[in-house]
ChimeraX commands (.cxc) that place a marker at each C-alpha (Angstrom):
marker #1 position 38.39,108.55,-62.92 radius 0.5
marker #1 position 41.01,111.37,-62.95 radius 0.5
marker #1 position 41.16,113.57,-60.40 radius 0.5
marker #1 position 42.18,117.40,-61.75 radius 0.5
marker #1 position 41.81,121.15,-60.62 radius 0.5
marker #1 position 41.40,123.87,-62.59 radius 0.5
marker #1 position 42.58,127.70,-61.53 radius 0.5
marker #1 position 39.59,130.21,-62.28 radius 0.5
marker #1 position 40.75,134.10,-63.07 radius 0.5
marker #1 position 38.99,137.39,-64.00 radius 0.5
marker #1 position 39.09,140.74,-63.35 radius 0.5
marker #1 position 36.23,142.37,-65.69 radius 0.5
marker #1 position 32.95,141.91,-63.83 radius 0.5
marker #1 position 34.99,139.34,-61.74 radius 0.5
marker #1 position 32.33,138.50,-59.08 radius 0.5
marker #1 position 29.74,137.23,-61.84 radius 0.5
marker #1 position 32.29,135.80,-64.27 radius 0.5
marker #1 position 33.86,133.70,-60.71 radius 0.5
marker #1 position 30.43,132.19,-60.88 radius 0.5
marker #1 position 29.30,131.55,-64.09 radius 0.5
marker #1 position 32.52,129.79,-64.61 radius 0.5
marker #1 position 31.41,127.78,-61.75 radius 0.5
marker #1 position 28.21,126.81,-63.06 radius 0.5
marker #1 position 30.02,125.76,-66.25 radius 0.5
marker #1 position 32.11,123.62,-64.71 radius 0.5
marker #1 position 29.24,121.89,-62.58 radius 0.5
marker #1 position 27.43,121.74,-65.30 radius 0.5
marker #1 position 30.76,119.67,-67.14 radius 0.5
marker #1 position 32.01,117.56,-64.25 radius 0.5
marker #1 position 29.46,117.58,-61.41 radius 0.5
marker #1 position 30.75,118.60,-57.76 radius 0.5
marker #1 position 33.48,120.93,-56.89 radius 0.5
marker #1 position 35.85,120.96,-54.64 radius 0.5
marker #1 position 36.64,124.50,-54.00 radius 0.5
marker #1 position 39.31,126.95,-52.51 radius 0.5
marker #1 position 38.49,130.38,-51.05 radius 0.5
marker #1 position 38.24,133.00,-53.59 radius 0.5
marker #1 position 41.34,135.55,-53.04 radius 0.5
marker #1 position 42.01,138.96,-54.73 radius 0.5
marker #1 position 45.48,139.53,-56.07 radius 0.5
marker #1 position 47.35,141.95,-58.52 radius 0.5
marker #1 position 47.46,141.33,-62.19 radius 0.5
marker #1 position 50.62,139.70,-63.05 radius 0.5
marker #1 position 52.83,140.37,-65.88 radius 0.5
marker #1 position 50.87,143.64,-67.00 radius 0.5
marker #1 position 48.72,146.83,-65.41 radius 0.5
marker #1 position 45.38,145.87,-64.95 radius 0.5
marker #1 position 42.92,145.38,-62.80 radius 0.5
marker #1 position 43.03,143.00,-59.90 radius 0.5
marker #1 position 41.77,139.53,-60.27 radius 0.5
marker #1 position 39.17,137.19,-58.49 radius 0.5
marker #1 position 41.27,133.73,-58.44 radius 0.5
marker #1 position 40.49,130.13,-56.97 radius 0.5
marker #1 position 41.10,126.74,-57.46 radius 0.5
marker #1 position 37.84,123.62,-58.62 radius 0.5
marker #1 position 39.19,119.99,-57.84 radius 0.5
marker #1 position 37.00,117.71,-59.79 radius 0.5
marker #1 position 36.79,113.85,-61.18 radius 0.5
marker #1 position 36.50,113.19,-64.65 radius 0.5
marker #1 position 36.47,110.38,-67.10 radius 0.5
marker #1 position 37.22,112.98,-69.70 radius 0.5
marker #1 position 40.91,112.63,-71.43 radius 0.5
marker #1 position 43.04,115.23,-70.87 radius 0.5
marker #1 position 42.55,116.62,-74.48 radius 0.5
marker #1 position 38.46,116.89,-73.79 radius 0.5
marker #1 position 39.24,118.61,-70.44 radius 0.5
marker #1 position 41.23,120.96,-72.30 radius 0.5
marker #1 position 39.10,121.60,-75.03 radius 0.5
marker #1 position 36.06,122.00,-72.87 radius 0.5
marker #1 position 37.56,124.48,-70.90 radius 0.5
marker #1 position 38.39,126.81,-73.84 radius 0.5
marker #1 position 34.94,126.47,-74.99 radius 0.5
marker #1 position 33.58,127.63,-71.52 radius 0.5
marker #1 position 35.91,130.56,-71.63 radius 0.5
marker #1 position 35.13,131.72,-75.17 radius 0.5
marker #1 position 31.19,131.25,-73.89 radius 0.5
marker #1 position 31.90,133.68,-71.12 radius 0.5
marker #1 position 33.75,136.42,-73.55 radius 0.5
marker #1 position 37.06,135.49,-73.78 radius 0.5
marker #1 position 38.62,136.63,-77.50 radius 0.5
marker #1 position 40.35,134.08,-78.93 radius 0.5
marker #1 position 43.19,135.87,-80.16 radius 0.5
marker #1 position 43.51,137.70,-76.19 radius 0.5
marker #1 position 47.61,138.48,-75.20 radius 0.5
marker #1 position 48.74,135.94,-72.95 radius 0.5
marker #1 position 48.92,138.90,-70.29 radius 0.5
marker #1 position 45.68,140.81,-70.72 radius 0.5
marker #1 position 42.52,141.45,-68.73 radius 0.5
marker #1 position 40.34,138.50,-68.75 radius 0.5
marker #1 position 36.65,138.12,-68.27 radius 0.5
marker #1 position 37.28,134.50,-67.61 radius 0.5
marker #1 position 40.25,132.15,-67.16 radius 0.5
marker #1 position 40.53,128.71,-66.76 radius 0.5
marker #1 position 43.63,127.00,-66.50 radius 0.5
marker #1 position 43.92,123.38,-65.65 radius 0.5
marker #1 position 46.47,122.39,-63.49 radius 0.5
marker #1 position 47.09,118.87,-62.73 radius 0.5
marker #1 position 45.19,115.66,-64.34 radius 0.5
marker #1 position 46.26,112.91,-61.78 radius 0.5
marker #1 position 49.82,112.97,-61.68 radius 0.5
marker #1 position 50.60,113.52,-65.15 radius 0.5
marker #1 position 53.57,115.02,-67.25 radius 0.5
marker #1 position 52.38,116.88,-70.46 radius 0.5
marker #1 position 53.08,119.55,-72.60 radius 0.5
marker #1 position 50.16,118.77,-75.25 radius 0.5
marker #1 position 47.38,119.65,-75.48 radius 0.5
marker #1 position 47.83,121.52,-72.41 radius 0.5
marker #1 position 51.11,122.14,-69.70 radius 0.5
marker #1 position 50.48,119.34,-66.93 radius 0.5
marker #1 position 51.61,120.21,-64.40 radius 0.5
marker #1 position 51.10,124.35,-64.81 radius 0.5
marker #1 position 54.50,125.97,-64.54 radius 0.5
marker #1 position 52.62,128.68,-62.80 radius 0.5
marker #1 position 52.02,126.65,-60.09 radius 0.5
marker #1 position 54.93,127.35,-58.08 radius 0.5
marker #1 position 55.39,130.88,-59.60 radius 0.5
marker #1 position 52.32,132.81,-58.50 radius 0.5
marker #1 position 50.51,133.30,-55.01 radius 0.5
marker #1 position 47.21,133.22,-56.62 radius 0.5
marker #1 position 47.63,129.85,-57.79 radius 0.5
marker #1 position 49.96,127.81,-55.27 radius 0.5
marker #1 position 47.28,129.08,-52.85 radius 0.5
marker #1 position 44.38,128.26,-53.30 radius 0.5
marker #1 position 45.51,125.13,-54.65 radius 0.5
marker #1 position 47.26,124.19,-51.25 radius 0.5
marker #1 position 43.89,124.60,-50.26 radius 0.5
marker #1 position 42.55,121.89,-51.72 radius 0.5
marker #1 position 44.91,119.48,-52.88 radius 0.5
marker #1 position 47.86,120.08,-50.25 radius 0.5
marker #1 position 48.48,116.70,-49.47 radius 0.5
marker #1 position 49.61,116.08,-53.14 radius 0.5
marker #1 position 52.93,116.29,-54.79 radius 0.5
marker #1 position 54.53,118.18,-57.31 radius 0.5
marker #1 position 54.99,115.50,-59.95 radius 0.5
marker #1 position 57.86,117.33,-61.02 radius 0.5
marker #1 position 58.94,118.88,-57.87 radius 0.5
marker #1 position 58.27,116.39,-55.86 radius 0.5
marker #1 position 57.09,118.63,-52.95 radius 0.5
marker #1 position 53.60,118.49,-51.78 radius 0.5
marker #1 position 51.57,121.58,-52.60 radius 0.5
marker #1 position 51.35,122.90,-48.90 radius 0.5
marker #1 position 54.98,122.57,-48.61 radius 0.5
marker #1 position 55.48,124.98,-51.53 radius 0.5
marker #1 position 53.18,127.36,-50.31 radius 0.5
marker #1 position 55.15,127.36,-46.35 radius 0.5
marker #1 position 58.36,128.11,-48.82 radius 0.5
marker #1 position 56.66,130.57,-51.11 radius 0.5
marker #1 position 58.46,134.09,-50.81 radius 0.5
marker #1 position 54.81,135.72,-49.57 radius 0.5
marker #1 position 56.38,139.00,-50.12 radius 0.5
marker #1 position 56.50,138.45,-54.06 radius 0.5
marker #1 position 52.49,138.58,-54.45 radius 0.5
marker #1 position 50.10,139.76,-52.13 radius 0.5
marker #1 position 46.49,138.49,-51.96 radius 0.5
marker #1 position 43.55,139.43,-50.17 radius 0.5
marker #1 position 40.67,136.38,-49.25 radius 0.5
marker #1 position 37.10,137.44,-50.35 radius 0.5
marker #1 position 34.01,136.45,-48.50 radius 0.5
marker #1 position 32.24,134.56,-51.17 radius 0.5
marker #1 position 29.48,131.71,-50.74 radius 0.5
marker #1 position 29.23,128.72,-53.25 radius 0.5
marker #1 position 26.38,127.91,-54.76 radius 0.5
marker #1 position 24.51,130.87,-53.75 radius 0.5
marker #1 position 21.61,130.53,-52.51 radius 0.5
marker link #1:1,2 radius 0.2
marker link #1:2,3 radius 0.2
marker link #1:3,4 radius 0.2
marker link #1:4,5 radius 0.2
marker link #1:5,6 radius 0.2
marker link #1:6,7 radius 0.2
marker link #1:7,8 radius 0.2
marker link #1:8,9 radius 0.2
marker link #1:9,10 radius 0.2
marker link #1:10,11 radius 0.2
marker link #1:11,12 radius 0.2
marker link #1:12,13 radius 0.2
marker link #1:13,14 radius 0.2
marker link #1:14,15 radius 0.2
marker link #1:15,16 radius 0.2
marker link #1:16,17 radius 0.2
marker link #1:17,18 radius 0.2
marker link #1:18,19 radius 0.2
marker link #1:19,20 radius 0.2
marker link #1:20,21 radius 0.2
marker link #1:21,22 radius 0.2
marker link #1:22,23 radius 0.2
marker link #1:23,24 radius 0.2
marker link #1:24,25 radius 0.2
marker link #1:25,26 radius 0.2
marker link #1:26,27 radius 0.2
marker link #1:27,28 radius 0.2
marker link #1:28,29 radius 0.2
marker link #1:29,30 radius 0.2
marker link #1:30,31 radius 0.2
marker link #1:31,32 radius 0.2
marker link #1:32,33 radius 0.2
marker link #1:33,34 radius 0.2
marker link #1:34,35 radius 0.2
marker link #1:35,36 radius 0.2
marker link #1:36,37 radius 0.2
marker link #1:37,38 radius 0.2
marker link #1:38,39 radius 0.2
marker link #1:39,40 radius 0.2
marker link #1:40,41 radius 0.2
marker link #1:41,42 radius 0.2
marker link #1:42,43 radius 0.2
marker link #1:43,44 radius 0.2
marker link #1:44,45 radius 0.2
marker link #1:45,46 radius 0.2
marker link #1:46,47 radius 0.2
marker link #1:47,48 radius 0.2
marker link #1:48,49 radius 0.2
marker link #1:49,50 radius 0.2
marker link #1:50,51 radius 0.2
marker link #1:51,52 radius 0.2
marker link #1:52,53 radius 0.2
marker link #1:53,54 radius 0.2
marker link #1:54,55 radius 0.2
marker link #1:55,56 radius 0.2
marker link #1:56,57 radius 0.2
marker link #1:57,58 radius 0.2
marker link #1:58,59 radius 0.2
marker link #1:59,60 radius 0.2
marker link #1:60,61 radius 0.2
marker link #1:61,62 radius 0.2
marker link #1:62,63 radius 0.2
marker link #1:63,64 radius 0.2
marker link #1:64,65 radius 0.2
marker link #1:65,66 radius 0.2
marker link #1:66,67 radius 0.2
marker link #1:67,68 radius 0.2
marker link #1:68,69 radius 0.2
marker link #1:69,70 radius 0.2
marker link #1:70,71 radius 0.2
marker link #1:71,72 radius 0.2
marker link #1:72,73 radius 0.2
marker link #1:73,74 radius 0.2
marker link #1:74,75 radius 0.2
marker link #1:75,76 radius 0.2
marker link #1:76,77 radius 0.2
marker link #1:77,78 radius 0.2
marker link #1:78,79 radius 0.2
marker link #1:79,80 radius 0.2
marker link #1:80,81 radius 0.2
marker link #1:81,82 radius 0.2
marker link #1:82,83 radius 0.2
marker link #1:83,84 radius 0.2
marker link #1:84,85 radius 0.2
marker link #1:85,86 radius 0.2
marker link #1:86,87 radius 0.2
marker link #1:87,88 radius 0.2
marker link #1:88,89 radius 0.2
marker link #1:89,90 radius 0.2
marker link #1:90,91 radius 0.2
marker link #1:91,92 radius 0.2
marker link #1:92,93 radius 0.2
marker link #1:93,94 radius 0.2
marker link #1:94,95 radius 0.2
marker link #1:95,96 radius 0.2
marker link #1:96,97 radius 0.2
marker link #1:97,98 radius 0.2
marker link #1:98,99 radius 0.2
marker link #1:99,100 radius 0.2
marker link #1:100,101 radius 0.2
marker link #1:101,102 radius 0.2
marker link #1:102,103 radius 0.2
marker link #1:103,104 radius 0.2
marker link #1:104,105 radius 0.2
marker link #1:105,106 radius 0.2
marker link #1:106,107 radius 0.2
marker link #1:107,108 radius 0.2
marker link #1:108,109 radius 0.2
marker link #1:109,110 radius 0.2
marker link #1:110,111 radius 0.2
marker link #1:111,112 radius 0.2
marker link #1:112,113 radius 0.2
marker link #1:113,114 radius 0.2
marker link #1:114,115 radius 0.2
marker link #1:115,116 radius 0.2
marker link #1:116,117 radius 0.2
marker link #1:117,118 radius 0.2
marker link #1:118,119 radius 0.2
marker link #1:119,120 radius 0.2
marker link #1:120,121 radius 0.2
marker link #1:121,122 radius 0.2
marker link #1:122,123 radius 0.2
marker link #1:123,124 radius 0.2
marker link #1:124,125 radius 0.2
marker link #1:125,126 radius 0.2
marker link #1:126,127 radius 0.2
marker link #1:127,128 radius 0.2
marker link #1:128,129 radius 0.2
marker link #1:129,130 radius 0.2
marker link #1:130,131 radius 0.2
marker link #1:131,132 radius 0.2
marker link #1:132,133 radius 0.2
marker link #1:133,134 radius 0.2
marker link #1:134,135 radius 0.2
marker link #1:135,136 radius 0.2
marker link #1:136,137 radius 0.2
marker link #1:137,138 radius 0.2
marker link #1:138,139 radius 0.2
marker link #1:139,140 radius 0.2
marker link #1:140,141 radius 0.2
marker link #1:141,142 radius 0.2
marker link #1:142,143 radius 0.2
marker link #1:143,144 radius 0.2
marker link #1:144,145 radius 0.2
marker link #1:145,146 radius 0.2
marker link #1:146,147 radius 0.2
marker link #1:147,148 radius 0.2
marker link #1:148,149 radius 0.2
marker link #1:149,150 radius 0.2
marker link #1:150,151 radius 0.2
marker link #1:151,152 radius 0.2
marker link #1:152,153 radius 0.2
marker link #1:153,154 radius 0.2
marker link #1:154,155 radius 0.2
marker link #1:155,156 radius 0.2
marker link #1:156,157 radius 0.2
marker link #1:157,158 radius 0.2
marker link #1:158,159 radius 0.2
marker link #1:159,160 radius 0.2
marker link #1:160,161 radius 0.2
marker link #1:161,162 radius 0.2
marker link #1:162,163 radius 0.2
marker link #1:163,164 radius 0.2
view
């Protein structure tokens, strides 16, 4: 079984899209693992804040299915597919690791994002900060001591998971 996480964004209607993107995935892979849920500015354009946390799950899935299966949960949840790499999103889900792997097809493994923004270092420091960089070569908490907190500022939300 793999182990992988996946980085959940939105900021249209971001409280329900947060969880219907976690019902997806639960419905896909089973239990979570789950960061808080923090608020930060939208990078790379002027927008809206986003909700944005990080799902740690096992799969047998390849990494191709994982990546496919993602897409089609975001494009169930009203994602265009022809939406600007830095536009608002009603949901985002990027994975970021599959075990330790090195990939750039069908998806980047590891995320270069990872150790560029706050809102995804983070939360997944959170929950996978014992692990290294397989590229870096630093574990994930590590990189988030280092991080330059100034850079991007974001804000924890109170949120429960599942609801109740």
């Amino acid at each position: 079984m793999a182990k992988i996480y996946i980085s959940l964004g939105s900021n249209i209607n971001r409280q329900h899209y947060i969880e219907q993107g976690l019902h997806a995935l639960t419905d896909v892979f089973g239990s979570l693992i789950l960061s808080s849920l923090f608020e930060s500015e939208a990078v790379g354009f002027a927008g809206k804040a986003f909700y944005n946390m990080v799902a740690g799950v096992s799969t047998e899935l390849t990494l191709a299915e994982v990546a496919a299966t993602l897409r089609e949960i975001e494009f169930a949840h009203g994602r265009n597919q022809d939406a600007k790499k830095f536009s608002p999103r009603t949901l985002d889900l990027d994975l970021l690791l599959y075990d330790d792997i090195i990939a750039d097809s069908p998806a980047q493994i590891p995320r270069d994002e990872i150790s560029k923004n706050a809102f995804v270092l983070c939360p997944l420091a959170e929950v996978a900060g014992h692990l290294a960089h397989p590229i870096i070569g630093q574990c994930y908490d590590e990189l988030w001591q280092q991080y330059d907190k100034s850079q991007q500022k974001l804000k924890t939300v109170a949120f429960i998971w599942p609801k109740k």
